[in-house]
The first five atom37 places (N, CA, C, CB, O) and aatype in JSON, in Angstrom:
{
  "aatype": [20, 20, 20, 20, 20, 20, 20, 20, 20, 20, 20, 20, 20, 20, 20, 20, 20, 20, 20, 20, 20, 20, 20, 20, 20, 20, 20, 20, 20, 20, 20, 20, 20, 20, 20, 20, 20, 20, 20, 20, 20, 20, 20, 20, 20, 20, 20, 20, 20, 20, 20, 20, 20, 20, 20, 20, 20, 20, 20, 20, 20, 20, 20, 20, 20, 20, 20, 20, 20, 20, 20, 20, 20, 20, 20, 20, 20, 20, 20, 20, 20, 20, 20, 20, 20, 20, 20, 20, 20, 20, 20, 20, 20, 20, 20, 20, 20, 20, 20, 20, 20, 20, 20, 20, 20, 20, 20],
  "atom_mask": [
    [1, 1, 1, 1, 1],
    [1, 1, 1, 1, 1],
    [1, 1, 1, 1, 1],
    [1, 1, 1, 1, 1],
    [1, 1, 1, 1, 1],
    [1, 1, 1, 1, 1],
    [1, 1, 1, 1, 1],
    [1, 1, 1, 1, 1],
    [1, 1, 1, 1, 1],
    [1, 1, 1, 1, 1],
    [1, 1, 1, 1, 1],
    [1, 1, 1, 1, 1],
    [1, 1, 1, 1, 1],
    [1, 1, 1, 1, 1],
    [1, 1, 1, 1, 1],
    [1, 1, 1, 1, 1],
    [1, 1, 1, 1, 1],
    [1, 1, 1, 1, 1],
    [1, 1, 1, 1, 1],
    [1, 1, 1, 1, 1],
    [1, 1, 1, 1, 1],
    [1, 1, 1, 1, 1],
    [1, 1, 1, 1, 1],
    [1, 1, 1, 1, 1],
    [1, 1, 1, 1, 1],
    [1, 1, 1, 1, 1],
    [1, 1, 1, 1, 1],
    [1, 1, 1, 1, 1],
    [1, 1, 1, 1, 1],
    [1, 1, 1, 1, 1],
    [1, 1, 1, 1, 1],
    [1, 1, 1, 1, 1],
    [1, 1, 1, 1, 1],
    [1, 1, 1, 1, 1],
    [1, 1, 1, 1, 1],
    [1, 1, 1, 1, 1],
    [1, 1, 1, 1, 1],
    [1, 1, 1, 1, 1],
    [1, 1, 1, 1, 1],
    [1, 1, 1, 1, 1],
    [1, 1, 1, 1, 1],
    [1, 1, 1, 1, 1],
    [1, 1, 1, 1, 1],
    [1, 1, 1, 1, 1],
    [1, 1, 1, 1, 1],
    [1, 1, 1, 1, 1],
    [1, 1, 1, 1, 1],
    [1, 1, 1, 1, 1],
    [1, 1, 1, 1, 1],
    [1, 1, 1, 1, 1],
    [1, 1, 1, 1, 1],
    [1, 1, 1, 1, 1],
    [1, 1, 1, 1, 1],
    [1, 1, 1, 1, 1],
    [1, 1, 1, 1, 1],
    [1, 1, 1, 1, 1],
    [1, 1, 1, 1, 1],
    [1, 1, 1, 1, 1],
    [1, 1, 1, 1, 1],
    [1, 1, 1, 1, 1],
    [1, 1, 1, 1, 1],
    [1, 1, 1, 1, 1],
    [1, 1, 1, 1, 1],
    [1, 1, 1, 1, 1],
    [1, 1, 1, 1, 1],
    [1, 1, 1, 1, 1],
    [1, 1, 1, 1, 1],
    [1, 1, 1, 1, 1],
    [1, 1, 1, 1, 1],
    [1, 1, 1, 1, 1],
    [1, 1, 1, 1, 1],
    [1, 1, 1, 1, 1],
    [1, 1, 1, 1, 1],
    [1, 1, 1, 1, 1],
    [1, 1, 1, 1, 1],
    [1, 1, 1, 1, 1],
    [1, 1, 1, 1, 1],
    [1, 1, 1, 1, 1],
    [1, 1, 1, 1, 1],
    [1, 1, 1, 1, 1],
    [1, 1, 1, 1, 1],
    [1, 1, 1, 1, 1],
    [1, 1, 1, 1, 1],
    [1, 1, 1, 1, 1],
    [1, 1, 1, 1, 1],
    [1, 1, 1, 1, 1],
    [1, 1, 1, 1, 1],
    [1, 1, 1, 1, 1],
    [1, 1, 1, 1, 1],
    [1, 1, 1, 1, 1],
    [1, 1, 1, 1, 1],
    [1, 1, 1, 1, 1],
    [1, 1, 1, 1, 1],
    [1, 1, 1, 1, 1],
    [1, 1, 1, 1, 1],
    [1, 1, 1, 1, 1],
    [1, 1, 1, 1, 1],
    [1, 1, 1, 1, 1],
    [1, 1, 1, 1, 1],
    [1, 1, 1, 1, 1],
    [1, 1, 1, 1, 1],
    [1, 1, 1, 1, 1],
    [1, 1, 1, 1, 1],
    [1, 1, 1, 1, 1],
    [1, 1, 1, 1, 1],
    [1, 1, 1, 1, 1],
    [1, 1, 1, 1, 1]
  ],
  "atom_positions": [
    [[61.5, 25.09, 93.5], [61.31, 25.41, 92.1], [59.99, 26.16, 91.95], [61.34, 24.14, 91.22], [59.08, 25.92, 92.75]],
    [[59.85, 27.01, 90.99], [58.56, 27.95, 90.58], [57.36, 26.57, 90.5], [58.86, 29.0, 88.69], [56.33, 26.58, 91.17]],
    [[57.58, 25.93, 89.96], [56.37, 24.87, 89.39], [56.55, 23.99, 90.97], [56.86, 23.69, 87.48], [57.46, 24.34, 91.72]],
    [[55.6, 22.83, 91.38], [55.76, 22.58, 92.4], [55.81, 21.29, 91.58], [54.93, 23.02, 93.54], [55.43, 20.94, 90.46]],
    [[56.63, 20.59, 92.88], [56.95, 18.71, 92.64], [55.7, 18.05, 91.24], [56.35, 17.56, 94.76], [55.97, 17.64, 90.11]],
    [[54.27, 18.21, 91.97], [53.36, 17.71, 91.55], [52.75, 18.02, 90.01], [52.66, 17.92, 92.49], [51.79, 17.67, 89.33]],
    [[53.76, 18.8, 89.91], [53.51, 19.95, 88.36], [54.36, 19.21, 87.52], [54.15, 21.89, 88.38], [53.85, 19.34, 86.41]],
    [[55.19, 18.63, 87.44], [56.59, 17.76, 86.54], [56.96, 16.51, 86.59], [57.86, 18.18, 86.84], [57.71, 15.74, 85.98]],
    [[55.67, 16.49, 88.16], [55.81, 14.53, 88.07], [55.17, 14.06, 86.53], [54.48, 13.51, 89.63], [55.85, 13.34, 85.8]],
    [[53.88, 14.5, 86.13], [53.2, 13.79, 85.15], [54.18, 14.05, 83.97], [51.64, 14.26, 84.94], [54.08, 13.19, 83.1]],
    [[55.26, 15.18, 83.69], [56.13, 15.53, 82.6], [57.24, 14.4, 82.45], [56.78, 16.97, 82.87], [58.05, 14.2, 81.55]],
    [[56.99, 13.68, 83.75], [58.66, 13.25, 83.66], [58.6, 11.3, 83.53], [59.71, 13.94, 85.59], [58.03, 10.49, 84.27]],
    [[59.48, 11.07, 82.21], [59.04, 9.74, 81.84], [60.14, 8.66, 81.82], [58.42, 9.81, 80.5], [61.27, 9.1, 82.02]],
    [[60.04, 7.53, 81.66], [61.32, 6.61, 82.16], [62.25, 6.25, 80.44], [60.52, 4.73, 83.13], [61.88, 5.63, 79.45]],
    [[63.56, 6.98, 80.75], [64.05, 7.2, 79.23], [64.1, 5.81, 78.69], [65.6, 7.98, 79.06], [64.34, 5.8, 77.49]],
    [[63.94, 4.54, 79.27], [63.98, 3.15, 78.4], [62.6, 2.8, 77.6], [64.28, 1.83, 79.46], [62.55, 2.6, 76.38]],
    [[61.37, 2.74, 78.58], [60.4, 2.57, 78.12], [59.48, 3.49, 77.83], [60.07, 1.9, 78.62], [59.0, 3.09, 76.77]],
    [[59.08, 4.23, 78.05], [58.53, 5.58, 78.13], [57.18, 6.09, 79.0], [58.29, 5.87, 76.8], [56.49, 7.11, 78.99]],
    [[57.15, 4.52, 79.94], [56.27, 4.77, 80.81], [56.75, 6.24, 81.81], [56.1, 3.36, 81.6], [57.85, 6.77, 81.98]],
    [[54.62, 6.73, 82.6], [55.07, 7.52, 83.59], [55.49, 6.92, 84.74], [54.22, 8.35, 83.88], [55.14, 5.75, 84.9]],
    [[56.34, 7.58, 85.81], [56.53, 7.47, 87.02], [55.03, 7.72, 88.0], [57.68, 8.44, 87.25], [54.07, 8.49, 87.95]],
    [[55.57, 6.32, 89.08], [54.63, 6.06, 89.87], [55.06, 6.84, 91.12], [54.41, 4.62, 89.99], [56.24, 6.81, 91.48]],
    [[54.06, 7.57, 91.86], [54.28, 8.73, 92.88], [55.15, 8.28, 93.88], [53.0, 9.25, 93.57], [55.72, 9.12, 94.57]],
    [[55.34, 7.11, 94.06], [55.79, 6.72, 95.54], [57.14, 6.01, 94.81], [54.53, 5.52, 96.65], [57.84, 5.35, 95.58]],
    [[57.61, 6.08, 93.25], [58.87, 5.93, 93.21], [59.66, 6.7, 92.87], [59.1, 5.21, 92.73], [60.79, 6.25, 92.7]],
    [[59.46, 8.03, 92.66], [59.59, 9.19, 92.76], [60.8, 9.91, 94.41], [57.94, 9.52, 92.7], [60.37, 10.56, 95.36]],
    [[61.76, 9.62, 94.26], [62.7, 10.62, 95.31], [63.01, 12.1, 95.43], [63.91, 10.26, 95.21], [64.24, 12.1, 95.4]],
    [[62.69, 13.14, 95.54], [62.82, 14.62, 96.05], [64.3, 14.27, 96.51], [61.59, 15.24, 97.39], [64.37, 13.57, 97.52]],
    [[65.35, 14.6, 95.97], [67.09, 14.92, 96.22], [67.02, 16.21, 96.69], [68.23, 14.88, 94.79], [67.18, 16.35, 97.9]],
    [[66.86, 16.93, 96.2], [66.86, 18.77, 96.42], [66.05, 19.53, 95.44], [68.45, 19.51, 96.18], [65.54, 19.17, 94.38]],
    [[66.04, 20.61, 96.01], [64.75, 21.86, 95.45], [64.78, 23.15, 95.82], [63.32, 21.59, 95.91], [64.66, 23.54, 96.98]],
    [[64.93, 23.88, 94.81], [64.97, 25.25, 95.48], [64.04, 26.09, 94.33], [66.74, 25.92, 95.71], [63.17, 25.51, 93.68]],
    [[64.31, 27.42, 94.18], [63.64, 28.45, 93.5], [63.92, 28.04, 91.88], [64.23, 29.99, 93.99], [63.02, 28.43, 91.15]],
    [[64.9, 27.4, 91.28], [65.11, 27.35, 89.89], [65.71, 26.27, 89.51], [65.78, 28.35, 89.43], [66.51, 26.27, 88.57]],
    [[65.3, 24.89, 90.4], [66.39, 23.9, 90.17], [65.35, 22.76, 91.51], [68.5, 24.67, 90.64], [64.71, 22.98, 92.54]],
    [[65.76, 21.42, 90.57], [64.82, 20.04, 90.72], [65.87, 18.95, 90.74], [63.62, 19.75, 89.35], [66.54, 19.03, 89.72]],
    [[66.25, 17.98, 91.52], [67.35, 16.87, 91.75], [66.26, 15.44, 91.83], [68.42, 17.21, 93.45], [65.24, 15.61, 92.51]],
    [[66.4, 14.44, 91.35], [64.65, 13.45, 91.88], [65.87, 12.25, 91.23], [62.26, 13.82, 90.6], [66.73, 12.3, 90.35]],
    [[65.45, 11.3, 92.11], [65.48, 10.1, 91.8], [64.53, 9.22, 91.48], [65.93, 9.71, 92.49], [63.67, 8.92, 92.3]],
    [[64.56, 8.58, 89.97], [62.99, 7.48, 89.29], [63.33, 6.14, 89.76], [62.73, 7.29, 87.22], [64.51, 5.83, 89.66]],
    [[62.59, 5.38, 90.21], [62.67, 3.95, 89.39], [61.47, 3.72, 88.84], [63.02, 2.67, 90.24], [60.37, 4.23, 89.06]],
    [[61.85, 2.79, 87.99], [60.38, 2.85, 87.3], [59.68, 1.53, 87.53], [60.45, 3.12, 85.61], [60.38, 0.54, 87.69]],
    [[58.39, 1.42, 87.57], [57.83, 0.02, 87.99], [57.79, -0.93, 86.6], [56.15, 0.2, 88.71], [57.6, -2.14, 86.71]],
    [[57.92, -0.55, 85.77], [57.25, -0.81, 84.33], [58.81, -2.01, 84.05], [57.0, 1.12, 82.95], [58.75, -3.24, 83.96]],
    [[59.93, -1.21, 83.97], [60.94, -1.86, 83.35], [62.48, -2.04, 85.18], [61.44, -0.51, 81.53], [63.56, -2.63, 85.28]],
    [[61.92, -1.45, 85.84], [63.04, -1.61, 86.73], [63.88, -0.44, 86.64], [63.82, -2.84, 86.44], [64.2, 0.03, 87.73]],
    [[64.27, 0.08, 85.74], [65.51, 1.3, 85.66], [65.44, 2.51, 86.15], [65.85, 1.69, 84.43], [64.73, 3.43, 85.73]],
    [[66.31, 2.54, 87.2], [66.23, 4.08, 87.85], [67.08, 5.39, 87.28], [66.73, 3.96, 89.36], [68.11, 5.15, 86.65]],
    [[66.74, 6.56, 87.45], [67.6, 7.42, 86.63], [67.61, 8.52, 88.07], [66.84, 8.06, 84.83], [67.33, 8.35, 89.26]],
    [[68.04, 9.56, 87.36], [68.54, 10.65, 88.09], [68.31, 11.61, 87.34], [69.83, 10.64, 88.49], [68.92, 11.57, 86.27]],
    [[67.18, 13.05, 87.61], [66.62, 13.53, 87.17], [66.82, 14.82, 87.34], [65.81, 13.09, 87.3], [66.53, 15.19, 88.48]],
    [[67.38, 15.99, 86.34], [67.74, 17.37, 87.02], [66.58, 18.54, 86.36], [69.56, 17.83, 86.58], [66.44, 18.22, 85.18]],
    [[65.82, 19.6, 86.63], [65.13, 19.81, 86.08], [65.35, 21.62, 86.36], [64.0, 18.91, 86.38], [65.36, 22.16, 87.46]],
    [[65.45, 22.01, 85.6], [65.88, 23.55, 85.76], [65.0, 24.58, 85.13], [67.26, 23.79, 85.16], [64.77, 24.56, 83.92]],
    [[64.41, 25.68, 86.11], [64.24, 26.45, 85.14], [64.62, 27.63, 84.65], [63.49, 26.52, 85.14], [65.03, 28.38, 85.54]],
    [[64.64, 28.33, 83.0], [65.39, 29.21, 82.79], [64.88, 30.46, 82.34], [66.16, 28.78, 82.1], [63.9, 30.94, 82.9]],
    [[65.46, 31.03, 81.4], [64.37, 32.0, 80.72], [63.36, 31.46, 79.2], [65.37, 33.4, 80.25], [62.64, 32.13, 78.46]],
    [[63.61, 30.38, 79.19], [63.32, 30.16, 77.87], [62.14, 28.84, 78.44], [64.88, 29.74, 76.74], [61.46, 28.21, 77.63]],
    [[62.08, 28.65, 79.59], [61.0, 27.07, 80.08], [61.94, 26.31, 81.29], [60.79, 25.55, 78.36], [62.92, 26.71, 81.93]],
    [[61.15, 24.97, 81.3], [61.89, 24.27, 81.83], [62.78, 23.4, 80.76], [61.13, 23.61, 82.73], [62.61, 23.4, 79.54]],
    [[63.99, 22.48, 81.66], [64.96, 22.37, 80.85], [65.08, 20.81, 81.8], [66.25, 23.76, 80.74], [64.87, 21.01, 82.99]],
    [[65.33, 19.57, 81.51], [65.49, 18.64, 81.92], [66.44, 17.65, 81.79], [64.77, 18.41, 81.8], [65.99, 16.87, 80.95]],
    [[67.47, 17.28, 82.16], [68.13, 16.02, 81.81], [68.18, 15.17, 82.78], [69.38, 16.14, 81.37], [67.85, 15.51, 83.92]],
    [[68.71, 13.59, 82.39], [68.44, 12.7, 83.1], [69.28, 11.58, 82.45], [67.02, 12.55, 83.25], [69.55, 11.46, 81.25]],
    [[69.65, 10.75, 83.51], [70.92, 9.83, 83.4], [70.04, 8.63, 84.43], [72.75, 10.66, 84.13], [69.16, 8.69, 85.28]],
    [[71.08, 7.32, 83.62], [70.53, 6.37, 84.35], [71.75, 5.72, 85.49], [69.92, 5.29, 83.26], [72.97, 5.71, 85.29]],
    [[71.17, 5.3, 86.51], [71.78, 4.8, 87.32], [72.06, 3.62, 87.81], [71.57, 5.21, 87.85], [71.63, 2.93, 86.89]],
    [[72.65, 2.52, 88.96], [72.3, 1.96, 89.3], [72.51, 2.05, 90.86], [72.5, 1.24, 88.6], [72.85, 1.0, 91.4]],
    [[72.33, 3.32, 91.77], [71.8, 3.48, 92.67], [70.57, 3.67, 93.09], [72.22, 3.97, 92.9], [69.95, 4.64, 92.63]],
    [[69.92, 2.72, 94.12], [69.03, 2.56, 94.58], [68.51, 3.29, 95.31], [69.07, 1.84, 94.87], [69.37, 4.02, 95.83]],
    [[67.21, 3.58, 95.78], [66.62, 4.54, 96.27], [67.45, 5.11, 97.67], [65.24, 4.05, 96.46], [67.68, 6.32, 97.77]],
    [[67.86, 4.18, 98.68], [68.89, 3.75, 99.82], [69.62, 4.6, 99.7], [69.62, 2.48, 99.83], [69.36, 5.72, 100.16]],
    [[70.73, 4.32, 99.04], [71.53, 4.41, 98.63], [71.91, 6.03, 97.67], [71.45, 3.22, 98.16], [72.89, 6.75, 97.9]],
    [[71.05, 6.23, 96.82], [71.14, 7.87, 96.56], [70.69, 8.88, 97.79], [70.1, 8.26, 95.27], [70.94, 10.07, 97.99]],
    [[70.11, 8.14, 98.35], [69.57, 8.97, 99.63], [71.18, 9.21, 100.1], [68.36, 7.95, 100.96], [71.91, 10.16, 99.78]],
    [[71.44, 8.27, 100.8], [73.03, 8.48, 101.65], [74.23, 9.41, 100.73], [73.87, 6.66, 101.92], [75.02, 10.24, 101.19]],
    [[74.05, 8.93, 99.12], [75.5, 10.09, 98.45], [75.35, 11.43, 98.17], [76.08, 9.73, 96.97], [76.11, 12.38, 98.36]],
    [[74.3, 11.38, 97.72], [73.19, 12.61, 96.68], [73.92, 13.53, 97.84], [70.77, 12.5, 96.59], [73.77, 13.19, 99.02]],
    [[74.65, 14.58, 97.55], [74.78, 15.61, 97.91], [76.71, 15.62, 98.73], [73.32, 15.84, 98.85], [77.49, 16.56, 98.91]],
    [[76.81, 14.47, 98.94], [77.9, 14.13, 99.59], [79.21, 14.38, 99.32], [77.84, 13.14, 99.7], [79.33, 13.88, 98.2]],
    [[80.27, 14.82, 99.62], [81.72, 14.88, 99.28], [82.53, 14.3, 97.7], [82.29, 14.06, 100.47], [83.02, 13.17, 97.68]],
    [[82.57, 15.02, 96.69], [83.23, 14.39, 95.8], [84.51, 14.0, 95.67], [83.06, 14.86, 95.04], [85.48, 14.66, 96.05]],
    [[84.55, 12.22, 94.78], [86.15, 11.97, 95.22], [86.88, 12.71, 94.41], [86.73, 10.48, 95.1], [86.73, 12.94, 93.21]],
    [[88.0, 13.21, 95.42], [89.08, 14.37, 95.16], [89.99, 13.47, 94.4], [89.85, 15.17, 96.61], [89.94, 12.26, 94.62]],
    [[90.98, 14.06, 93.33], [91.71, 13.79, 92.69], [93.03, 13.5, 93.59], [91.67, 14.68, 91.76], [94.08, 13.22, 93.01]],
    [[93.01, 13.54, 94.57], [94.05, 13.2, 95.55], [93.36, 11.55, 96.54], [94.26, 14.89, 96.71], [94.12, 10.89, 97.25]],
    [[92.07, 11.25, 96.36], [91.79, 9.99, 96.52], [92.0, 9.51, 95.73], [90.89, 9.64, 96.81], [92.81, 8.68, 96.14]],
    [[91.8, 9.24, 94.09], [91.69, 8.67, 93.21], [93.4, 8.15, 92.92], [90.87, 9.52, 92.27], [93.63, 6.99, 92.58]],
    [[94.24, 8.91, 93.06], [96.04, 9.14, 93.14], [96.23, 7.71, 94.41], [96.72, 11.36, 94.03], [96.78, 6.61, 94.33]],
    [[95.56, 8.33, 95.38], [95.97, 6.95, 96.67], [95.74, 5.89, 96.39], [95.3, 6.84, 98.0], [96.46, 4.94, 96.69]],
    [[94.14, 5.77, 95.43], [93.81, 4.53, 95.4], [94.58, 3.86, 94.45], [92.53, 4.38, 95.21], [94.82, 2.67, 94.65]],
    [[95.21, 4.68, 93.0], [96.38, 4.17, 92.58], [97.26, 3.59, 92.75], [96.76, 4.54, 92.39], [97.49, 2.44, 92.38]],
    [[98.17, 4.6, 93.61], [99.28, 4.06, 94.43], [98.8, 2.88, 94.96], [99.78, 4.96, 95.53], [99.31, 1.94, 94.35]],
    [[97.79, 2.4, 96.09], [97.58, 1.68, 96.75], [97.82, 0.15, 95.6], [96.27, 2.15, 97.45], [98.8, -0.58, 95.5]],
    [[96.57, 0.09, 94.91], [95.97, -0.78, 93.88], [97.16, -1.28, 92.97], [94.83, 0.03, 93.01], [96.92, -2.33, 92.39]],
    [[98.4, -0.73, 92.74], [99.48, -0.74, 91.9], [100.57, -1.44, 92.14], [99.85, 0.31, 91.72], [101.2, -2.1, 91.32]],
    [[100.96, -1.18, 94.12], [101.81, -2.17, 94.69], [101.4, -3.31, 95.58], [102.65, -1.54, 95.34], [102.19, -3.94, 96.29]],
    [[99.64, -3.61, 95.45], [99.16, -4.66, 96.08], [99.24, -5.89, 95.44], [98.0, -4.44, 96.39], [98.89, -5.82, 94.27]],
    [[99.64, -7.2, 95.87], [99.99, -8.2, 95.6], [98.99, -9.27, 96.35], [101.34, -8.19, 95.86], [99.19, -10.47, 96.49]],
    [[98.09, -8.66, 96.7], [96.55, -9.64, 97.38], [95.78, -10.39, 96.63], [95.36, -8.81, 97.93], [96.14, -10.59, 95.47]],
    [[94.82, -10.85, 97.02], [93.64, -11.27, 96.61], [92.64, -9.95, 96.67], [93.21, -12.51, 97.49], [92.79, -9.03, 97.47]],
    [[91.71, -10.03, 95.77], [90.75, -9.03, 95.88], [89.66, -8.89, 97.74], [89.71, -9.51, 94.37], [89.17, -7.92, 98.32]],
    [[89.72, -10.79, 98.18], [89.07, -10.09, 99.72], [90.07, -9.84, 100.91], [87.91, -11.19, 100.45], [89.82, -9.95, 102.11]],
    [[91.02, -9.54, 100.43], [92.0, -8.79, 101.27], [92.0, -7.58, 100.89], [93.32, -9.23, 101.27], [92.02, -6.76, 101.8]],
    [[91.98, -7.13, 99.71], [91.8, -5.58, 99.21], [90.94, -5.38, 99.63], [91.73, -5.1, 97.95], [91.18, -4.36, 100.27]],
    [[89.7, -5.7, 99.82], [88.75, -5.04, 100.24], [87.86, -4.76, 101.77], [88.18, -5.45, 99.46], [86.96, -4.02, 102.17]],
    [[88.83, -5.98, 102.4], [88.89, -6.16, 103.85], [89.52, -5.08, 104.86], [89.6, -7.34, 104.03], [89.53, -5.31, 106.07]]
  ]
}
């Protein structure tokens, strides 16, 4: 991005409480010339979000959603294969004629 990491950390605040983010809870997802991906948690209240930060012709532009993936854990998906509408169909089918217990479904 034009602005560097350290330029939008102090901009960027935790949408429950409105504390700032602490540097080391702060995740870098991706970054390029016009575009910011970050994962928050916040120390203040616990709630992590997911942070997109773009810039355009008019400034920067920010939105942000809350999550409950963990730092771990966005590390491993953040960027990863989306489920196809042809998984979501299987897991149907599957889920529809199963007659289990849930730790057999999931076994």
């Amino acid at each position: 991005m034009e602005h560097s990491l350290e330029n939008i950390k102090p901009l960027i605040r935790c949408p429950v409480c409105q504390k700032k983010y602490e540097p080391g809870k702060v995740v870098l997802l991706s970054e390029d010339d016009r575009k910011t991906a970050l994962h928050l948690t916040c120390e203040a209240c616990g709630i992590s979000s997911l942070v997109f930060v773009s810039l355009g012709k008019m400034g920067a532009v920010s939105f942000g959603m809350l999550t409950d993936l963990e730092r771990e854990e966005v590390k491993e998906f953040y960027g990863s294969e989306a489920v196809s509408a042809d998984d979501a169909l299987e897991v149907h089918r599957f889920l529809k004629d199963f007659r289990g217990g849930i730790g057999e479904c999931l076994s």
